[in-house]
Wavefront OBJ file of the C-alpha trace (Angstrom):
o trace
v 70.104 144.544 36.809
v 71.098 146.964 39.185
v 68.554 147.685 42.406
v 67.278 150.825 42.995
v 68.797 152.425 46.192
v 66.060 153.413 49.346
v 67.238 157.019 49.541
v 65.063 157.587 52.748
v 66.216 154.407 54.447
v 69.911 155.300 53.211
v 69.176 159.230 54.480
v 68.028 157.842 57.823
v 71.098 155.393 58.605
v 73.294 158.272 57.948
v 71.779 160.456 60.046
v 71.557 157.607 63.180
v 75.004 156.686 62.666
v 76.453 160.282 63.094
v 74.452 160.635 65.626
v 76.578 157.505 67.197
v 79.645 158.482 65.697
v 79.753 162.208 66.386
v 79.796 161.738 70.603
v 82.848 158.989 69.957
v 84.591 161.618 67.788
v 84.421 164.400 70.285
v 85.798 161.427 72.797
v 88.645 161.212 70.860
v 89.293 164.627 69.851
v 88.888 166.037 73.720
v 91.197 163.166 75.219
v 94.228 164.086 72.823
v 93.798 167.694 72.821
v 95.240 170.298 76.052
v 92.857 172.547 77.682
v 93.686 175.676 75.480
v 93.101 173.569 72.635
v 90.076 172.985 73.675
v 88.993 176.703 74.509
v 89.524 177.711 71.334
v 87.269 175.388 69.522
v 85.502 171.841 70.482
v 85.255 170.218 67.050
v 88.684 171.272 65.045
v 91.747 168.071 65.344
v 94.614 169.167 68.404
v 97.440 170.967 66.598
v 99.623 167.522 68.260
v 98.364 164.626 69.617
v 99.158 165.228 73.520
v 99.732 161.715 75.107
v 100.438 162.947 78.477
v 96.281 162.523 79.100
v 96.215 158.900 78.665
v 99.699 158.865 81.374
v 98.339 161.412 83.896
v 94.777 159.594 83.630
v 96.198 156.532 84.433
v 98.517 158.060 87.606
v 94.930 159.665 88.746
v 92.545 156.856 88.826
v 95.077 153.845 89.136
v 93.967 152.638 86.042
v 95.649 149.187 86.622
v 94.249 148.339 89.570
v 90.465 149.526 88.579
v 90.834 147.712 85.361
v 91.773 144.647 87.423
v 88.642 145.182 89.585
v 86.331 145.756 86.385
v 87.670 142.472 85.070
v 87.377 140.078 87.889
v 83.376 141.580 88.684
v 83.093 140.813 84.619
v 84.645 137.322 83.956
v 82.960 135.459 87.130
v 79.594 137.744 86.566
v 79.716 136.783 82.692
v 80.441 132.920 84.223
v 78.328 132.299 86.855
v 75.394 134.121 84.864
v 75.871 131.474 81.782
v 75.966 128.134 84.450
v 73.291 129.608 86.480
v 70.687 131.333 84.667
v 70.676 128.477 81.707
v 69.769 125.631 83.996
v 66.671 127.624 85.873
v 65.279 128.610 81.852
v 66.112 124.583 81.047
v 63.742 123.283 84.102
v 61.214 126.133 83.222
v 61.115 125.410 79.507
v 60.517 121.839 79.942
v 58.123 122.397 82.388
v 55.858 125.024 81.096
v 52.702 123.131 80.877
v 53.223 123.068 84.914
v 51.090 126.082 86.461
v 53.927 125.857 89.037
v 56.695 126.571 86.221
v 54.422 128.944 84.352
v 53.594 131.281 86.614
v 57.361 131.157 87.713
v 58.722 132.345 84.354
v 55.791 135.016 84.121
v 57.399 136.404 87.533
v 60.667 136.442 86.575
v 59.982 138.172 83.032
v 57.668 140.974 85.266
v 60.906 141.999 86.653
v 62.021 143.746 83.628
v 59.442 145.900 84.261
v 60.415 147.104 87.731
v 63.249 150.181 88.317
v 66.358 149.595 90.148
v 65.434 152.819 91.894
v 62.306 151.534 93.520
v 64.277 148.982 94.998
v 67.366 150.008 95.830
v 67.695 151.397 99.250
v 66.187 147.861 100.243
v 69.095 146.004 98.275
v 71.500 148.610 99.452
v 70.630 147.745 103.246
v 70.377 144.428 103.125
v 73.995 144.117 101.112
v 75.242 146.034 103.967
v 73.485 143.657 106.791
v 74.515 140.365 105.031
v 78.148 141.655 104.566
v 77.892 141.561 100.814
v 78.475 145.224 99.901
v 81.708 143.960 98.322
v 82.825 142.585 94.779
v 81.210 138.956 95.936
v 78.087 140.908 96.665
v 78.252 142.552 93.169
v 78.480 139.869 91.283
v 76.135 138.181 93.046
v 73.029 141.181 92.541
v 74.503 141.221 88.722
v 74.090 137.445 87.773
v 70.157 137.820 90.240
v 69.442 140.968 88.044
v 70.185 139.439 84.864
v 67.561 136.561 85.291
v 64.511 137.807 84.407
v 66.064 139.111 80.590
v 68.279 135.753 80.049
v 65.091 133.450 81.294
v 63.195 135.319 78.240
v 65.681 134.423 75.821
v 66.993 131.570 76.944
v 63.284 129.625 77.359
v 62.422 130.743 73.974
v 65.551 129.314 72.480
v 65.510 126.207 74.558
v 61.495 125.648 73.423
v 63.186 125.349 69.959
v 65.563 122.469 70.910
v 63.402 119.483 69.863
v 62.326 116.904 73.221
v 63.250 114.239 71.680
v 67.234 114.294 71.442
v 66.853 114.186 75.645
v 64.514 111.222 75.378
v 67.370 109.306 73.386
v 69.826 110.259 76.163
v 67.054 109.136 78.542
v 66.713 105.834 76.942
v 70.664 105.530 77.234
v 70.163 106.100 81.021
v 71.483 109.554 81.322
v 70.138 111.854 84.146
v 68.379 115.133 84.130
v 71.774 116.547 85.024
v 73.546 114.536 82.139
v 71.403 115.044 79.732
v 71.714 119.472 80.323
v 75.369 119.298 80.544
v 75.888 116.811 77.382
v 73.418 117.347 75.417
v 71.459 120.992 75.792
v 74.432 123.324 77.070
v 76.385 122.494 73.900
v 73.351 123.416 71.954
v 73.158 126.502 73.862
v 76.065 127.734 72.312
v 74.526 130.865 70.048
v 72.152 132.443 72.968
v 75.686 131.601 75.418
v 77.108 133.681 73.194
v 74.296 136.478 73.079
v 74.091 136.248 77.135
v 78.033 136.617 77.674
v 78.316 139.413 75.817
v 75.260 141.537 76.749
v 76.362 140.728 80.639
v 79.717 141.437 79.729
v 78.692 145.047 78.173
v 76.463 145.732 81.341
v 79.070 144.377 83.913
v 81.825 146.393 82.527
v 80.340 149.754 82.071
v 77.521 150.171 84.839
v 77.952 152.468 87.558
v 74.939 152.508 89.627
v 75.277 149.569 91.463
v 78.876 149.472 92.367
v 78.147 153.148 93.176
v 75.480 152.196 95.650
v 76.877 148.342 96.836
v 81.198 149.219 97.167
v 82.130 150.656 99.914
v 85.876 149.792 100.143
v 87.736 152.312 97.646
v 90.228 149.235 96.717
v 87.442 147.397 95.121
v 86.035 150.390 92.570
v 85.828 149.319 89.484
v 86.375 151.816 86.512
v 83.284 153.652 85.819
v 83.456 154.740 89.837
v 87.174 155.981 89.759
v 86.271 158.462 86.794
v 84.517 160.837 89.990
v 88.516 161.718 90.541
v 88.129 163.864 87.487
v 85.067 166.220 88.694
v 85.006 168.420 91.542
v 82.788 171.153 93.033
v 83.142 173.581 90.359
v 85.380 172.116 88.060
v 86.152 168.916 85.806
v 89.032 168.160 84.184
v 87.498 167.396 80.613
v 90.694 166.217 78.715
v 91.966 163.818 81.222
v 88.342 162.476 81.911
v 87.696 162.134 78.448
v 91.086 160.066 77.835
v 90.090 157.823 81.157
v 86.483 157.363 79.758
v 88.366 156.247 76.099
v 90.745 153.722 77.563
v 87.972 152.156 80.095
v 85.300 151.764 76.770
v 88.086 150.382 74.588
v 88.014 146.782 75.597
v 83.766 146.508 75.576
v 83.887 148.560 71.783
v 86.403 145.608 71.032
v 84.324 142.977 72.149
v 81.107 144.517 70.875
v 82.626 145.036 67.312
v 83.416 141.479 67.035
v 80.854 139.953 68.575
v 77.537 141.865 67.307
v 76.060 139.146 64.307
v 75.722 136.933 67.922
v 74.178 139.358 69.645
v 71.600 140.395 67.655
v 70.931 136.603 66.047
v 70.896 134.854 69.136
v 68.191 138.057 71.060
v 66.151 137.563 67.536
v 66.148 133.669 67.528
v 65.099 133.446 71.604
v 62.601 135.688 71.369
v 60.859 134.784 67.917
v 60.935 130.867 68.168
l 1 2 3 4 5 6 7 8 9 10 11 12 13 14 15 16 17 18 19 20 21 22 23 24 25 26 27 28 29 30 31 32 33 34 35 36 37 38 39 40 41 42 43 44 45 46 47 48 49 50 51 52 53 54 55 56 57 58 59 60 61 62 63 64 65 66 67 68 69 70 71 72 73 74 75 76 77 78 79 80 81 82 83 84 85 86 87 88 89 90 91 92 93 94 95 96 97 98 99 100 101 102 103 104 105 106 107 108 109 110 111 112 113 114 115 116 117 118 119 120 121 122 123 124 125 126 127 128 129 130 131 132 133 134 135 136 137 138 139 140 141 142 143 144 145 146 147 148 149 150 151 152 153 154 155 156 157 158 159 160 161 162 163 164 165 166 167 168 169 170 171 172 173 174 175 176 177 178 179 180 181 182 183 184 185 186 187 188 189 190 191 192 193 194 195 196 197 198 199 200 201 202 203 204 205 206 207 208 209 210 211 212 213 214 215 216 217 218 219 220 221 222 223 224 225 226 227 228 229 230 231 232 233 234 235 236 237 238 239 240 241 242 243 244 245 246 247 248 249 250 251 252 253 254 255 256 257 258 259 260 261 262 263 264 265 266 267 268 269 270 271 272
């Protein structure tokens, strides 16, 4: 029996997903095409594929090095924020019938609700005073900012974990600290999975805060060095365009292989 096809639904889709796939096409197109390519028309394929973007984009921004930045303020961020943030949701979740604990995760979830902008010529002097207005000090506001988004998820999937596999490791003497390490973080695997990836996405591609916190030009990461392409009247479209492409490749990787955990483990914390 065949099923009858949801035309509107089906209409819709196609509509969203050129609307997602159009922008990366005109990526594409503009990075491989030379200005007088472009002049003539936006949309049409370059006559040849003109490589020499991708080489002069990576002379202009030092590529290598920014990448390297990008990557070291993503891999400890994407760490730290999996050790950390886990173990405060674990002693809120267990604790929730405590007005203490309660009231804790209700402040921490409020944050989601508060602009950066509202707060961040505070952050962005007191970065400064403490010394922290370095890669240290970025990673450090990135796994603070994630909290109050991971706590949501995070308590909501831990709530789901029944009590009473830690009262068997309780009753075989483990500690508090045992019992998290051996027997919850393993279980924690699927919303691990949904955290790292949504903190690697936002790590990797933001450009506020580094733009506000950096102020050595040794430690941009890549989303900063793509200014070199704009000036006061002028950007340099083609070669931007072919930075912007090489910078986004890794994250579209990672987000193409990764996105059943992403949107299963957000769905599963926040339902259960």
């Amino acid at each position: 029996m065949s099923r009858k096809i949801n035309w509107p639904l089906t209409i819709l889709l196609i509509i969203c997903s050129l609307f997602i796939l159009f922008p990366l096409y005109l990526t594409v197109v503009t990075a491989l095409k030379t200005p007088e390519e472009m002049g003539k028309s936006l949309l049409t394929l370059p006559n040849s594929f003109h490589w020499q973007n991708f080489v002069e984009a990576v002379r202009l921004t030092n590529f290598f090095h920014s990448f390297r930045n990008s990557a070291i303020v993503t891999v400890f961020t994407v760490v730290f924020t999996l050790l950390t943030n886990s173990m405060v949701a674990y002693a809120i979740a267990r604790n929730m019938h405590r007005k203490f604990f309660k009231t804790l995760y209700y402040y921490f979830v409020s944050a989601m609700f508060v602009p950066f902008p509202i707060i961040m010529l505070p952050v962005v002097k007191e970065t400064s005073f403490l010394g922290l207005n370095n890669m240290a000090g970025l990673i450090f506001l990135y796994i603070v900012y994630g909290l109050a988004f991971n706590i949501f998820i995070y308590v909501g999937y831990i709530k789901s974990i029944p009590y009473s596999l830690e009262e068997a490791a309780y009753v075989d003497g483990a500690s508090t600290w045992k019992v998290f390490w051996k027997v919850i973080f393993p279980l924690l695997a699927p919303i691990n999975a949904t955290v790292g990836i949504l903190t690697c996405l936002w790590a990797w591609n933001d450009f506020l805060l580094p733009l506000v916190i950096l102020s050595n030009r040794d430690a941009m990461t890549l989303p900063l060095v793509q200014y070199v392409f704009q000036s006061q009247f002028t950007t340099n479209y083609n070669l931007a365009f072919a930075s912007y492409l090489m910078a986004l490749s890794p994250m579209i990787i990672v987000y193409l292989f990764a996105q059943k955990w992403i949107i299963s483990g957000v769905t599963r914390g926040a339902v259960k």
